[in-house]
N, C-alpha and C positions, 0 to 999 in steps of 0.2 A: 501361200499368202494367208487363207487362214487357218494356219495350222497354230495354236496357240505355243509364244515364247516364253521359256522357260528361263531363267538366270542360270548361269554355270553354277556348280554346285560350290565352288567354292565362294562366291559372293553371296550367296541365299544364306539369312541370317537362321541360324541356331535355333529350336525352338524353347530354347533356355534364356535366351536373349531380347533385350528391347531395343528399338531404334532409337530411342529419343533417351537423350542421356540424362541421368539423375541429376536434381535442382540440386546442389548440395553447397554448401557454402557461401549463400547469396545473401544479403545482409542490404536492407532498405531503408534511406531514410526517414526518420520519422515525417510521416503529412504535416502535421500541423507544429505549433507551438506550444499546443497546451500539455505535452509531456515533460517539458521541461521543467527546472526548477522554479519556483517561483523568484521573481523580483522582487527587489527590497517595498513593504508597503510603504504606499504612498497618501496624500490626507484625503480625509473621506470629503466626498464632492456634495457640496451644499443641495441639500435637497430644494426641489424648484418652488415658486409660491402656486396657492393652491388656483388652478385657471379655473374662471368664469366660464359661462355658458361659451362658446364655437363661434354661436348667431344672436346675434343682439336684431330683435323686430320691435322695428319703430310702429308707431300706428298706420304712417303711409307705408313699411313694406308691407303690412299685412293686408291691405288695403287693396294692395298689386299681386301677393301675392293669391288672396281670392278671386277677384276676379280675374287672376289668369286660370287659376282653378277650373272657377266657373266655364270658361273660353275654352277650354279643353276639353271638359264635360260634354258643352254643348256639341264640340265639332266632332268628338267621339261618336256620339248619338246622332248626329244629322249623316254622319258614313253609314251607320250601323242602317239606321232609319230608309235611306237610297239602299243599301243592299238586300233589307228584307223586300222592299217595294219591288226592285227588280227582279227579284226571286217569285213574285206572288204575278208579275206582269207576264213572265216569263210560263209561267203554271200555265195560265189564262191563255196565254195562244194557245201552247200545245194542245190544251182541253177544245180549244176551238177547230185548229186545224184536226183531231182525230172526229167532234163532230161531221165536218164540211166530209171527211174523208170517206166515212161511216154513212153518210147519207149519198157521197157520191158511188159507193160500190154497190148500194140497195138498189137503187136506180139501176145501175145495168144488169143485175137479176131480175128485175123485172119485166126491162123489154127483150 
């Protein structure tokens, strides 16, 4: 059972020889089309007219588009503003709870 199997000797390949047979005569077609010949030219395609600005601002977009600015800014800063506060409330207990702590353990040292 485990005695390692060996192939007959007649089927163990040669070590002159490979398993996997030589690519020879395989012939692919081309990917794309751009090897080909060219096609007859054809007329040259009107260049576009020169485009304007994307975004035309009127006085009212710019109007909305500030003070949505502004409305973003602020709510930016009033999250920012709540999470430094809760950070500095947060400090404050724990500073309190290791006094109360600190004063509760002196206390039993000393009676």
């Amino acid at each position: 059972m485990f005695t390692p199997k060996i192939p007959p000797p007649d089927t163990a390949p040669t070590p002159g020889t490979s398993l996997v047979p030589p690519l020879t005569g395989l012939v692919h077609p081309p990917a794309c089309a751009c090897h080909r010949t060219p096609a007859a030219p054809t007329a040259p395609v009107p260049a576009a007219p020169p485009a304007g600005p994307a975004v035309r601002f009127t006085p009212g977009s710019l109007l909305v588009a500030a003070a949505g600015g502004t409305a973003m800014v602020l709510v930016v800063g009033t999250v920012l503003v709540s999470m430094l506060l809760a950070t500095a409330i947060t400090a404050a207990s724990v500073a309190v709870c290791a006094v109360v702590l600190r004063s509760l353990l002196n206390n039993q040292k000393g009676n």
